[in-house]
C-alpha positions as CSV (number, residue, x, y, z in Angstrom):
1,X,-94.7,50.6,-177.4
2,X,-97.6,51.8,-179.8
3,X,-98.6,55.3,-179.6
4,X,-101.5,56.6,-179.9
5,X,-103.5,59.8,-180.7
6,X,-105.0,60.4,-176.5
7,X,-102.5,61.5,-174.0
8,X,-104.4,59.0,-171.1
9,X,-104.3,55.4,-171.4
10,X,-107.6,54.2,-170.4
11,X,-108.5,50.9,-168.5
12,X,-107.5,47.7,-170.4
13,X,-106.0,49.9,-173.1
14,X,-103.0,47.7,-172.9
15,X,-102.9,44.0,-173.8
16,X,-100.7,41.7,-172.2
17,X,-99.0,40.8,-175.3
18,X,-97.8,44.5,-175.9
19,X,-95.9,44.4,-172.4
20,X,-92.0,43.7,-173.1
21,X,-90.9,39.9,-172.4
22,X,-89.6,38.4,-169.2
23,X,-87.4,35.3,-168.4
24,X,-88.9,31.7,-168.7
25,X,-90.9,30.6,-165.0
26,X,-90.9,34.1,-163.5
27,X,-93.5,36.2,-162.0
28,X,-93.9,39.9,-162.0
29,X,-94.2,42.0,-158.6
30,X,-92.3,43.9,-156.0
31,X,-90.3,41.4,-153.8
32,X,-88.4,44.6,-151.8
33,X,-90.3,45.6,-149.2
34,X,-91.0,48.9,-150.1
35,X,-92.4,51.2,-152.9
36,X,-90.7,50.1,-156.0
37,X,-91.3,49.2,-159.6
38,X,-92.6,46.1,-160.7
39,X,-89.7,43.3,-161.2
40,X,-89.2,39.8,-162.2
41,X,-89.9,37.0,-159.1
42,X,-88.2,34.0,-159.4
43,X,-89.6,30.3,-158.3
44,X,-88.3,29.6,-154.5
45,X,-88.3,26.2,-153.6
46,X,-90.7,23.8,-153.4
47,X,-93.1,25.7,-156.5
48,X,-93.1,25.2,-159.8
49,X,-95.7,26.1,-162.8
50,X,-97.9,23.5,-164.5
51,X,-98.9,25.0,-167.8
52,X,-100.7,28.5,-166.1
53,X,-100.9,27.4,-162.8
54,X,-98.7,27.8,-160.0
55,X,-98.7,24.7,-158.1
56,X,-96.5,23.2,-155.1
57,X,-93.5,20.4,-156.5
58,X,-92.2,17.5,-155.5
59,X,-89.7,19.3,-152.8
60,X,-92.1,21.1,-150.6
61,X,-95.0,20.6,-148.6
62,X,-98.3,22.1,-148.5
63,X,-101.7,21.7,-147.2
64,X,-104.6,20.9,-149.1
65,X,-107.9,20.6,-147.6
66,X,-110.2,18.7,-149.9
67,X,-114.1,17.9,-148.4
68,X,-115.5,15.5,-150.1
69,X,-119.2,15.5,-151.5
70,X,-119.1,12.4,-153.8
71,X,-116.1,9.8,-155.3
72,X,-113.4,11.6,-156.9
73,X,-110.4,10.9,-158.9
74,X,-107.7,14.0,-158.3
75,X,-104.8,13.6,-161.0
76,X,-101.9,15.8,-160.0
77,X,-102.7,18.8,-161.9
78,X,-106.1,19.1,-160.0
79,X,-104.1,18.9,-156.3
80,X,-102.2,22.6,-154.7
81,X,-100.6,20.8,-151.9
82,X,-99.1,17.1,-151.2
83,X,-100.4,17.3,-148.0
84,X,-104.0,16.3,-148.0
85,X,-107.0,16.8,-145.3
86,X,-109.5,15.1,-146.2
87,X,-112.8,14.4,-144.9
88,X,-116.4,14.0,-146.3
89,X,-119.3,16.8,-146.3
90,X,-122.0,14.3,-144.5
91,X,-121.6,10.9,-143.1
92,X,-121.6,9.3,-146.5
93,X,-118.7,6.9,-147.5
94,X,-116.8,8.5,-150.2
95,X,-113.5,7.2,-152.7
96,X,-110.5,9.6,-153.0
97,X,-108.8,7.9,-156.1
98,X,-105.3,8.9,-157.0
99,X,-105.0,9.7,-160.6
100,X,-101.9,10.2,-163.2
101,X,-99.7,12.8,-164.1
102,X,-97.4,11.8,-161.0
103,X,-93.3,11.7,-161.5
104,X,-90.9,9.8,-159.6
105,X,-90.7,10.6,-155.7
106,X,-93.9,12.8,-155.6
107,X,-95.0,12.2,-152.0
108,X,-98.7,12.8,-151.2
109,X,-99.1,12.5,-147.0
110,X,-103.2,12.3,-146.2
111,X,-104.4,13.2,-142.8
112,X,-108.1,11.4,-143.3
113,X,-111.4,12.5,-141.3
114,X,-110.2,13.2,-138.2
115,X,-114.0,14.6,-137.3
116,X,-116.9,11.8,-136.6
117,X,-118.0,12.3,-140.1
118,X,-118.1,9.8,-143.1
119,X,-115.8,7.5,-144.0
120,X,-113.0,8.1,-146.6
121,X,-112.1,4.9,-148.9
122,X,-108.8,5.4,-150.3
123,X,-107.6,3.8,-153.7
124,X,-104.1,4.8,-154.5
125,X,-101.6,2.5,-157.0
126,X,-104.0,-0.6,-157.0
127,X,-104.7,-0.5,-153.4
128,X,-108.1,0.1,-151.5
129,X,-107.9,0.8,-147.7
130,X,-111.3,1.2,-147.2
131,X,-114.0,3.0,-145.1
132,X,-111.4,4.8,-142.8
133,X,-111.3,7.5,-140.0
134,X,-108.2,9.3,-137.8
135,X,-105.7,8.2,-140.5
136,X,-102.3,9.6,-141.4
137,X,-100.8,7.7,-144.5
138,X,-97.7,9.1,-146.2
139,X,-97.0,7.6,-150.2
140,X,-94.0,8.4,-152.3
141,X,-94.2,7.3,-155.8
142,X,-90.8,5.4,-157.8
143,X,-92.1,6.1,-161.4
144,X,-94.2,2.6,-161.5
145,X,-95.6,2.2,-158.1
146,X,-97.4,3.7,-155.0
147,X,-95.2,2.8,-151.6
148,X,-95.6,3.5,-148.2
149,X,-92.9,5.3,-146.6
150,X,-93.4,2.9,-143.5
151,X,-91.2,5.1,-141.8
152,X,-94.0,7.4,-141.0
153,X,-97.0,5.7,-141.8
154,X,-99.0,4.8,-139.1
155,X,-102.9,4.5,-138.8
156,X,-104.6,5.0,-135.2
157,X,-108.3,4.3,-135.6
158,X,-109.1,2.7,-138.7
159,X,-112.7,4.0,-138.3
160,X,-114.6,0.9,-138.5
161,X,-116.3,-0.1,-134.9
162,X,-113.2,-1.6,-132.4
163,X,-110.7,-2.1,-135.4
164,X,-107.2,-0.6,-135.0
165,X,-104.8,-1.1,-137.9
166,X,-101.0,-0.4,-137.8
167,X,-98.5,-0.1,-140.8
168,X,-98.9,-0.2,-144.9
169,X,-102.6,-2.3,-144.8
170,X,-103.7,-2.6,-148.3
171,X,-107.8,-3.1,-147.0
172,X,-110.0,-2.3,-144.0
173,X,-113.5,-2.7,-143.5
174,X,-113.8,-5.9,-140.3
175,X,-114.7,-4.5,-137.1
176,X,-113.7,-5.2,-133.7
177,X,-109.8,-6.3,-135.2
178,X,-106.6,-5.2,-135.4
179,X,-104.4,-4.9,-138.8
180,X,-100.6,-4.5,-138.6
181,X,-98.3,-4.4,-141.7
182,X,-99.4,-5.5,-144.8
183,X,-102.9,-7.0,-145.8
184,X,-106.6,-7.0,-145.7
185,X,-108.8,-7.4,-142.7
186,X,-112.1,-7.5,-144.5
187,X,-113.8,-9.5,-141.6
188,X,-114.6,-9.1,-138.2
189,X,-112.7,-9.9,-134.7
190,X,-109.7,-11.2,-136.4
191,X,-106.1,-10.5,-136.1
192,X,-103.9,-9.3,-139.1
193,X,-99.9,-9.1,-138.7
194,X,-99.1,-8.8,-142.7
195,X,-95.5,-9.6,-144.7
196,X,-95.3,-9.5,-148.6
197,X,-98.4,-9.5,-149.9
198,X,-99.8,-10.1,-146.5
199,X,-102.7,-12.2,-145.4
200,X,-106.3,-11.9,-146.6
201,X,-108.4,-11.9,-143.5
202,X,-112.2,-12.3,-145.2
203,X,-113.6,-14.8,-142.4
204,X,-114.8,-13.7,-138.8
205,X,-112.3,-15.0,-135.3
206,X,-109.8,-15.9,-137.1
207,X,-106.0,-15.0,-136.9
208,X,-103.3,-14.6,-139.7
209,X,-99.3,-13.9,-139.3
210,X,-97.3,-13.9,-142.5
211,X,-98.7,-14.1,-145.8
212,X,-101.9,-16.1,-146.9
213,X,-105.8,-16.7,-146.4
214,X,-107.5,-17.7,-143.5
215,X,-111.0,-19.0,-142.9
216,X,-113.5,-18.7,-140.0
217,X,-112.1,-19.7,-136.2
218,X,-108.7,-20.3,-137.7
219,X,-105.2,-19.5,-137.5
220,X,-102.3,-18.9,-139.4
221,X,-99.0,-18.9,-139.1
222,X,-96.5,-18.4,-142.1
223,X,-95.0,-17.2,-145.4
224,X,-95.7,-19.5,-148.1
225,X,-98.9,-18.2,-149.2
226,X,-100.7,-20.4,-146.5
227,X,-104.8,-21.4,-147.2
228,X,-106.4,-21.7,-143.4
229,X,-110.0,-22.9,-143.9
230,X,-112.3,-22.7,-141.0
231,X,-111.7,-24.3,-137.7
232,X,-108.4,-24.8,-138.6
233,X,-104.5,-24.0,-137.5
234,X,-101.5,-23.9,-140.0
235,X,-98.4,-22.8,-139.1
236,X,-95.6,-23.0,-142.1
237,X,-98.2,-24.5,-144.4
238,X,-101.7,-25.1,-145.2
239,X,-104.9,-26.4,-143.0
240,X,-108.4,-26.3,-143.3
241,X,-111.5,-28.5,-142.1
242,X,-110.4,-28.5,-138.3
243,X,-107.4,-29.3,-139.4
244,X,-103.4,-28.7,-137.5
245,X,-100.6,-28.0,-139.7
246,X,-97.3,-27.4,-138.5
247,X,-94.0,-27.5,-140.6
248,X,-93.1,-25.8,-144.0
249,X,-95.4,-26.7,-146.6
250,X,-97.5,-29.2,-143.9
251,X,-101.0,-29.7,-145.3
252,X,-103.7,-30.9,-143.0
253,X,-107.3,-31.3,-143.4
254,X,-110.8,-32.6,-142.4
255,X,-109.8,-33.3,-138.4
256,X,-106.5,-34.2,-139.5
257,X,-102.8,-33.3,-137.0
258,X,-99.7,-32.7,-139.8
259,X,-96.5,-31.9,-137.8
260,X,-93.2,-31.9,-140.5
261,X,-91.6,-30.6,-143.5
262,X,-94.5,-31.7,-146.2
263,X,-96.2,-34.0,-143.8
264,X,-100.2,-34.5,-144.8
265,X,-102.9,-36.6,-144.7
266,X,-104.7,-36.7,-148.4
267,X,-107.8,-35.3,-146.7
268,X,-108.0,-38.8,-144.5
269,X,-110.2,-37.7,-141.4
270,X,-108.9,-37.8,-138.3
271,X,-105.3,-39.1,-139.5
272,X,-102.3,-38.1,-137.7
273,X,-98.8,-37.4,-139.9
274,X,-95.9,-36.9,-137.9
275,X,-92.2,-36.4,-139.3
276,X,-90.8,-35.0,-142.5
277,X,-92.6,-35.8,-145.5
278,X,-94.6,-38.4,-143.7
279,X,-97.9,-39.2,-145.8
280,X,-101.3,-40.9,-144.2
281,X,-103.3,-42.6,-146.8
282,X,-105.8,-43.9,-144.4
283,X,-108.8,-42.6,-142.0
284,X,-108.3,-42.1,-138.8
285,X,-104.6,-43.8,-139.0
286,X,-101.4,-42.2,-136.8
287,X,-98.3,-42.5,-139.2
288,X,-95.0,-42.0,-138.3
289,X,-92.0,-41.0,-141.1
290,X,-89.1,-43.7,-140.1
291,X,-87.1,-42.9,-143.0
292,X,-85.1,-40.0,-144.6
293,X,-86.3,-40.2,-147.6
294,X,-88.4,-37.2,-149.3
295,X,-90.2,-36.8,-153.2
296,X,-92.3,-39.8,-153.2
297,X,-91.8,-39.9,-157.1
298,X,-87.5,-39.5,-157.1
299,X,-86.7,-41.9,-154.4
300,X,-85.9,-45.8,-154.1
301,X,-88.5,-46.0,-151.2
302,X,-90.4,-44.8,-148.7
303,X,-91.2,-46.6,-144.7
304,X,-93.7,-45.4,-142.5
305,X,-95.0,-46.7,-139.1
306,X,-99.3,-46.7,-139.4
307,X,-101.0,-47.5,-136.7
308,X,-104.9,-47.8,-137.8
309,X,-108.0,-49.0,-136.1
310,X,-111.2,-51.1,-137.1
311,X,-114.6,-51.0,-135.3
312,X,-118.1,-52.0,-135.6
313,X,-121.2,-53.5,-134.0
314,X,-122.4,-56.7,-134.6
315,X,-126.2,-57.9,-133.5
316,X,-126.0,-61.4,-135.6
317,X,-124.1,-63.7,-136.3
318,X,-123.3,-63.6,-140.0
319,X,-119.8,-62.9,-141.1
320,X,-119.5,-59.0,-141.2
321,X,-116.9,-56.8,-142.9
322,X,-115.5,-54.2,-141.1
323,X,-114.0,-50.9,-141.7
324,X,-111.8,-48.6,-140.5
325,X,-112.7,-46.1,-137.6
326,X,-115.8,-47.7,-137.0
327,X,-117.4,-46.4,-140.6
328,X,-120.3,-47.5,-142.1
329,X,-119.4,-46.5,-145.8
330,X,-116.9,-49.3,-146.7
331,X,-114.1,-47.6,-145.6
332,X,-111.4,-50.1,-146.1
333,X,-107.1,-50.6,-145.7
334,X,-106.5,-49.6,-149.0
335,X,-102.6,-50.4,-149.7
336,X,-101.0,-48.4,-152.1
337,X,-99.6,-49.4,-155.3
338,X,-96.0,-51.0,-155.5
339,X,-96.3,-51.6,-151.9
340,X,-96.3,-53.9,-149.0
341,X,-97.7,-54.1,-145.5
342,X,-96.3,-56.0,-142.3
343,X,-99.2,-56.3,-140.1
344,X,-99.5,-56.8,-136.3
345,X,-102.6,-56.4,-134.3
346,X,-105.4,-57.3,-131.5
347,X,-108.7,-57.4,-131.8
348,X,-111.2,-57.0,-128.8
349,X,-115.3,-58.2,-128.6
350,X,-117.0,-57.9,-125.9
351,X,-120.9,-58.1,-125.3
352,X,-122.8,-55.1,-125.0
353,X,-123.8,-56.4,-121.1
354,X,-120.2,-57.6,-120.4
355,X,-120.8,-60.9,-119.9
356,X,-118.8,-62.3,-122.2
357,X,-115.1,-61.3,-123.9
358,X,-112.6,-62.4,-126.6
359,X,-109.3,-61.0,-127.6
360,X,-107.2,-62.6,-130.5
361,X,-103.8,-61.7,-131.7
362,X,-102.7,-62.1,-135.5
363,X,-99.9,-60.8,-137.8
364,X,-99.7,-61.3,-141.9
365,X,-98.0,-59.8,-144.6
366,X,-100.0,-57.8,-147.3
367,X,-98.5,-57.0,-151.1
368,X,-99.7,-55.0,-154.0
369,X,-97.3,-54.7,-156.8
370,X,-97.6,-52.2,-159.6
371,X,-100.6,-54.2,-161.6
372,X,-102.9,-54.1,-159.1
373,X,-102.7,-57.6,-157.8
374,X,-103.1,-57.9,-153.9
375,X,-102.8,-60.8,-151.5
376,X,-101.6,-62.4,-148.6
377,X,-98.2,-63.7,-148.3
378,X,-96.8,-66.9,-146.3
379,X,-98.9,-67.6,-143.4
380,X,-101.9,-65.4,-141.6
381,X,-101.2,-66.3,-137.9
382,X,-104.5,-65.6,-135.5
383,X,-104.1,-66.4,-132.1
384,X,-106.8,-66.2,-129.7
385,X,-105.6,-64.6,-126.6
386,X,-108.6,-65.2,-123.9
387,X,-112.2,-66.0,-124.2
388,X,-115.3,-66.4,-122.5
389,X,-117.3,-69.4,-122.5
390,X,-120.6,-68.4,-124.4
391,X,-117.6,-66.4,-126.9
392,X,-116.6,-69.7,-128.0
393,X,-118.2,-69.0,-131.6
394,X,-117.4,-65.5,-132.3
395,X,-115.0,-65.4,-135.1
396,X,-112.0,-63.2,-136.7
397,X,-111.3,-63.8,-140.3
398,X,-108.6,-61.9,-142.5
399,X,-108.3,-62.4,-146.3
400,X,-106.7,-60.0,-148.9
401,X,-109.8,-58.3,-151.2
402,X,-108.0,-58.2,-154.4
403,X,-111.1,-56.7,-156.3
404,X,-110.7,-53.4,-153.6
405,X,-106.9,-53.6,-153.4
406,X,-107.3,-54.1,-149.3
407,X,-107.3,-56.4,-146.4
408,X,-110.3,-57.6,-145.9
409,X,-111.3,-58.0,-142.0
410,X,-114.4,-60.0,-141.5
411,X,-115.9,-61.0,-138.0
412,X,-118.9,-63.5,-137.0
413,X,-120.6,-62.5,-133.6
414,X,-123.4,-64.2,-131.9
415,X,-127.5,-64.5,-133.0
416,X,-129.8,-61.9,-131.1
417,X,-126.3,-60.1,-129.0
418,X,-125.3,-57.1,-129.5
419,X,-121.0,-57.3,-129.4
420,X,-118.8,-54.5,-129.9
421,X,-115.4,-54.5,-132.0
422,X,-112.5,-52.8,-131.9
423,X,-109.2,-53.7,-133.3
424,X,-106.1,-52.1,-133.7
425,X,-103.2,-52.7,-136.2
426,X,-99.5,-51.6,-136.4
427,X,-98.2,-51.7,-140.0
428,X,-94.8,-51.2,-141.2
429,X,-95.2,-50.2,-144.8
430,X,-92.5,-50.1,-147.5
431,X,-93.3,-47.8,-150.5
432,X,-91.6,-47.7,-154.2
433,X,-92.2,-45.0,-156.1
């Protein structure tokens, strides 16, 4: 120690620097109880020093109340406790943002707005869970990521109006829902029950289990990142348009009912696809899968059962094509390439006052092969079944339409009557890749 030429040290007469050295992370004080000198303190646990400050670590807990008058980002230097109250100072929204400077298995456990304040968005790792209220959320951080503890996370009043949210959800801001496990429910009265990545609720009614996206009115059910437009159900694969899916990776659309492994309809309204890997190619058709067979482009074959109807109205009696459930837009039997059709069906007219009545019967054999060449083989065999005696003219007439690759079905009615058509067709189709 200097001397100096007074006998009395004054105020601030001694700087810091000219105090004799102490051991590394130690603070000075009296820890005995009673009058004594001033000592060294050592760290207990649970506190540690960053740079100047002393600050609580990784292995203890302590409470931090943090009101929140506009978005903030709090890096870990600028937090004393890993237990954090937080809440806003109005009823504004505001965004607690977790920032850097984190080490592996920091925990940070936030008790959120418990008070009929604003709303608290947090953003920690990548994730937003948005405008929430009554919230406990605990996070432990692995050196990369951000993960719930799941253990002891648990949310009981999301804070939007009627939406209650259970488990690690990654977004909230739909009212009148509930969200459980992993996911966003950014719409309103939907379910959420999340796995993985969880599904992305962003349309109103609808419900989502698994891992996906679903539309308005809809519902999904599965965990191969399933697409559920509106009006629709999938469960194990995708739907949309009003559409029913069932079965791993079905896809069913516009009106359409899928039900197997890979079954669809090629977004052909109102066709029906039942069995594994069973594929409708035309409107309104019910198909049946009657073989084993799977990858349409790796196999010898493929068979199907189609049953498909045709339907019109007829006020004349000039031949008239007709099309497939009853359209009006040239909707035709389209057989696929390198493929052929064994056709059996009835046809029924009747007039519009039911006065008169004709049924026929017929079966033919339709062929495309892979140069787009499509006709009738052997003989067409039509066979009228009953008749009236003023349906004496009204025709059926079936010819192969090798300009539209298609059966063409052509009928002749009768001059100022008004005759209804409806036939239907059962087709056993084989299919070469």
């Amino acid at each position: 120690m200097k001397f100096y030429s007074f006998t009395t040290l004054l105020d601030n007469d001694v700087a810091l620097s000219e105090v004799q050295q102490i051991s590394a992370s130690r603070l000075l004080g009296n820890a005995t109880g009673s009058t004594a000198n001033v000592s060294q303190i050592s760290l207990g646990a649970g506190l540690e020093f960053s740079g100047s400050t002393l600050r609580v670590s990784g292995g203890g807990d302590l409470l931090q109340t943090i009101t929140m008058s506009a978005n903030a980002t709090y890096n870990k230097s600028d937090l004393t406790g890993n237990i954090l109250f937080l809440s806003t100072d109005d009823i504004t929204t505001r965004t607690f943002t977790v920032g850097t400077g984190f080490v592996a298995n920091d925990k940070l456990t936030f008790i959120i707005n418990w008070q009929n304040l604003g709303l608290i968005r947090l953003s920690i790792g990548g994730r937003n869970i948005w405008d929430i209220r009554g919230v406990i959320l605990e996070y432990i951080f692995d050196g990369t990521y951000w993960r719930s503890t799941q253990n002891t996370t648990w949310v009981q009043d999301s804070g939007i109006s009627g939406t209650t949210s259970l488990g690690e959800v990654l977004e909230v801001s739909g009212q009148s829902g509930v969200a459980i496990g992993r996911g966003k429910l950014r719409a309103n009265d939907c379910i959420m029950i999340g796995a993985s990545s969880g599904f992305d609720m962003s349309s109103n009614q609808s419900i989502g289990i698994g891992k996906g996206t679903a539309g308005n009115y809809s519902i999904g059910i599965g965990m191969n990142d399933l697409s559920i437009g509106n009006d629709a159900v999938g469960i194990g694969g995708d739907a949309s348009s009003r559409g029913i899916g069932i079965g791993n990776n079905v896809s069913a659309s516009v009106d359409g009912l899928c039900i197997g492994t890979s079954a669809e309809n090629n977004g052909k309204q109102f066709a029906k696809s039942f069995g594994n890997y069973a594929r409708g190619v035309h409107t309104g058709e019910i198909v049946f899968k009657i073989d084993n067979n799977a990858n349409y482009s790796s196999i010898a074959k493929q068979s199907h059962l189609r049953i498909v109807n045709f339907g019109a109205t007829t006020t004349n009696d000039t031949q008239t094509e007709i099309y497939l459930n009853d359209s009006t837009s040239a909707d035709r039997l389209v057989i696929p390439a390198k493929s052929s059709y064994m056709i059996k069906g009835r046809m029924s007219a009747v007039q519009s006052d039911f006065s008169d009545v004709k049924h026929w019967e017929f079966n033919c054999s339709l062929l495309r092969d892979g140069s787009n060449n499509t006709t009738l083989q052997g003989t067409t065999n039509i066979t009228i079944l009953q008749e009236s005696t003023g349906a004496t003219t009204w025709d059926l007439i079936l010819s192969a339409d090798n300009t539209n690759e298609s059966l063409k079905v052509e009928v002749v009615g009768e001059a100022s009557q008004t005759i209804y058509w409806k036939g239907i067709f059962e087709i056993i189709d084989l299919m070469l890749p």
